[in-house]
N, C-alpha and C positions, 0 to 999 in steps of 0.2 A: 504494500500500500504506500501512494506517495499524499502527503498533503501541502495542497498548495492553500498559500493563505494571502488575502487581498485586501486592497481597502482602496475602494473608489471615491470616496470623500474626504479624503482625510484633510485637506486644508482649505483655505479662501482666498488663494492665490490668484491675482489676475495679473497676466503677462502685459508690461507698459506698455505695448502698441495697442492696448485695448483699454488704457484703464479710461480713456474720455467717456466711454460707453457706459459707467459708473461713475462720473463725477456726481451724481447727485443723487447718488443710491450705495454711498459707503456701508450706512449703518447697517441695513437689509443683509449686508453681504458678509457679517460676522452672526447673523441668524442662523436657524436651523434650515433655512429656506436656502443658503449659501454652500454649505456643508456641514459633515455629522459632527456633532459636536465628543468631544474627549474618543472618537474612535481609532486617531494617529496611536493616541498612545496605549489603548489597547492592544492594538496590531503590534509595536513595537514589542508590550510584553509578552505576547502571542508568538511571535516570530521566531524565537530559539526551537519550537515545536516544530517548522516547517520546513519541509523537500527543499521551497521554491515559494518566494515571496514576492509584492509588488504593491505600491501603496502609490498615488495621487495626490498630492496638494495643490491640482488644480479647480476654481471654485466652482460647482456646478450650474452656476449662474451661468459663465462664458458656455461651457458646452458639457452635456450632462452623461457623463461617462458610463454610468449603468444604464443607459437605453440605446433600442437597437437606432442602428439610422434611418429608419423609417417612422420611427415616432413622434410625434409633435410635439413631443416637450425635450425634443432633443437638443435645441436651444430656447432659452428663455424669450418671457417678453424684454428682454434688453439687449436679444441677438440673434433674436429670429429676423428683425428686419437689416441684417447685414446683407449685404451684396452676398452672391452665391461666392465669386471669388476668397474671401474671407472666408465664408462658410467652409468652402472644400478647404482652405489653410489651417485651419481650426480643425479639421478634421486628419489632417494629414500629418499637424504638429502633435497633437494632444491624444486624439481620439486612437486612431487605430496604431503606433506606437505602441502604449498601454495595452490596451486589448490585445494585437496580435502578438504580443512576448509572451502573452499570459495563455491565449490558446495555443501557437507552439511549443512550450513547455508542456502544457497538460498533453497536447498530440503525440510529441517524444516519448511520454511515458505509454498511454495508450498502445504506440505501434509496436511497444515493448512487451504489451500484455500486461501491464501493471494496472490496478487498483488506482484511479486518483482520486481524491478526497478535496472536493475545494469547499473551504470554509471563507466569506464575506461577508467582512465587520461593517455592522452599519450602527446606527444610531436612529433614535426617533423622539421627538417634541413630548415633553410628558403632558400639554397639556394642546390639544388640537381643535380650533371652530370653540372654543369653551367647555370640551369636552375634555374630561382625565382619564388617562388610555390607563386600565386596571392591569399593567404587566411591568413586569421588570426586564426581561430577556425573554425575546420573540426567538422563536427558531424556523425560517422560512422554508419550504421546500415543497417538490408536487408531492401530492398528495396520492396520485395514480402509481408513481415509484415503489415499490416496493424496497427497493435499497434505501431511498430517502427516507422513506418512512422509518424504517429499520434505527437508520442513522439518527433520526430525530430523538427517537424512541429513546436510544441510548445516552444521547447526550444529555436528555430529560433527567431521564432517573439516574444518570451520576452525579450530574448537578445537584439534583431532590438530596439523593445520600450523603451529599457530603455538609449542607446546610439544607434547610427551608427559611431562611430569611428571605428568599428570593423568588418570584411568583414567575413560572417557566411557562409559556404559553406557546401552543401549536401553531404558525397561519396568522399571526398579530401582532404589529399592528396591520399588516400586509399581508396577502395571500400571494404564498412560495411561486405561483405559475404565473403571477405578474409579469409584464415585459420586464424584463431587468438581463444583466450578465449572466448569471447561473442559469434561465430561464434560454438564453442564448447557447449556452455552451451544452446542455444536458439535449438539447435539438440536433446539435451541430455532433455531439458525441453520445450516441443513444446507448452504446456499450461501455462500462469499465469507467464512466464518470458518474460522481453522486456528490449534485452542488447544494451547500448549506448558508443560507443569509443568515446569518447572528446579527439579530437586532437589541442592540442594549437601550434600555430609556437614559436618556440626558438629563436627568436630575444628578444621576451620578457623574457626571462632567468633572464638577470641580472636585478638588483633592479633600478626599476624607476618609475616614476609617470602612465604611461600607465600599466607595470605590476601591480598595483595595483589596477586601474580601473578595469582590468581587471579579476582580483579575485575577486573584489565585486562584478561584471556583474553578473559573474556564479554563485557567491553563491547567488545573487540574482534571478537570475533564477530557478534554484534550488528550493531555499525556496516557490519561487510560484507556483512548480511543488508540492509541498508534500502539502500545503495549502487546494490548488483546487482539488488535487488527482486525477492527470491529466485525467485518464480513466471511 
């Protein structure tokens, strides 16, 4: 089994030939709307766990790295009316760069016959529309997967065993078959791949004693996931 581990949002980076497109929307772009908040630094204590790693600190605002390019919110309202020129630039600098290191790595393994394991870190708003999303750590994936499933399964109840201070949720706040990266890659690789979104809530962002339980949980998790070589 290989695990590859990711993080499509990790910063709110805009590159200075863009930043005019944001003069008057700085603040928005250190929101949750910008990128996932405290998920760099998960990835990073994540990252001694994995095969094969790869993280983003460009801000989703400019061009949104987890959807396919046929999606409409694959640029914002603050870059969808770029010139297609720009468009395809943005797309050739940032976009498929990114992505395609991360589907060749997982294909090398594949054409090896190996197990790959992709785990991406995200984050999500604890409180959305005025609503409070009732989870701590989402775990996203299809549902029709049977390996996902499996993998879900497991990462649940080692979580659940090692604490319950932490509310482990199926499919939430997002459902696993969303357009997104894993949603891409599990299409594109229908054998020998089993993609997982780990969604933490952004209350834990800042540095505190439960953030830090809390990246031990996972990377404890984690570690028992590669151990036992879940499948």
């Amino acid at each position: 089994m290989k695990l590859i581990l990711t993080c499509e949002h990790g910063g709110n980076v805009i590159p200075e030939k863009y930043t005019d497109y944001f003069d008057k929307h700085q603040a928005i772009l250190k929101t949750h709307r910008g990128f996932d908040l405290g998920t760099l630094d998960y990835f990073k204590h994540l990252k001694p766990l994995a095969d094969f790693s790869s993280f983003s600190k460009i801000n989703r605002l400019l061009i949104e790295l987890n959807r396919s390019l046929h999606h409409k919110n694959l640029f914002s309202e603050f870059t969808k009316e770029l010139p297609l020129s720009a468009k395809k630039e943005l797309i050739a600098e940032h976009y498929l760069p990114y992505r395609n290191s991360i589907e060749n790595e997982i294909s090398k393994h594949i054409n090896e016959n190996e197990l790959v394991v992709h785990l991406s870190i995200h984050s999500f708003t604890p409180v959305l529309n005025a609503v409070e999303r009732n989870c701590d750590i989402g775990l996203l994936f299809d549902s029709r997967i049977a390996q996902e499933k499996q993998l879900a399964s497991f990462l649940k109840e080692t979580i659940l065993s090692k604490t319950t201070d932490f509310k482990v949720r199926y499919n939430y706040p997002y459902l696993g078959k969303m357009d997104g990266f894993t949603t891409y890659l599990r299409k594109h690789f229908p054998k020998n791949y089993v993609g997982i979104e780990i969604e933490i809530n952004q209350k834990y962002a800042e540095d505190n004693n439960n953030k830090m339980i809390l990246k031990n949980v996972l990377f404890d998790a984690i570690s028992t996931l590669k151990v036992n070589n879940f499948l």
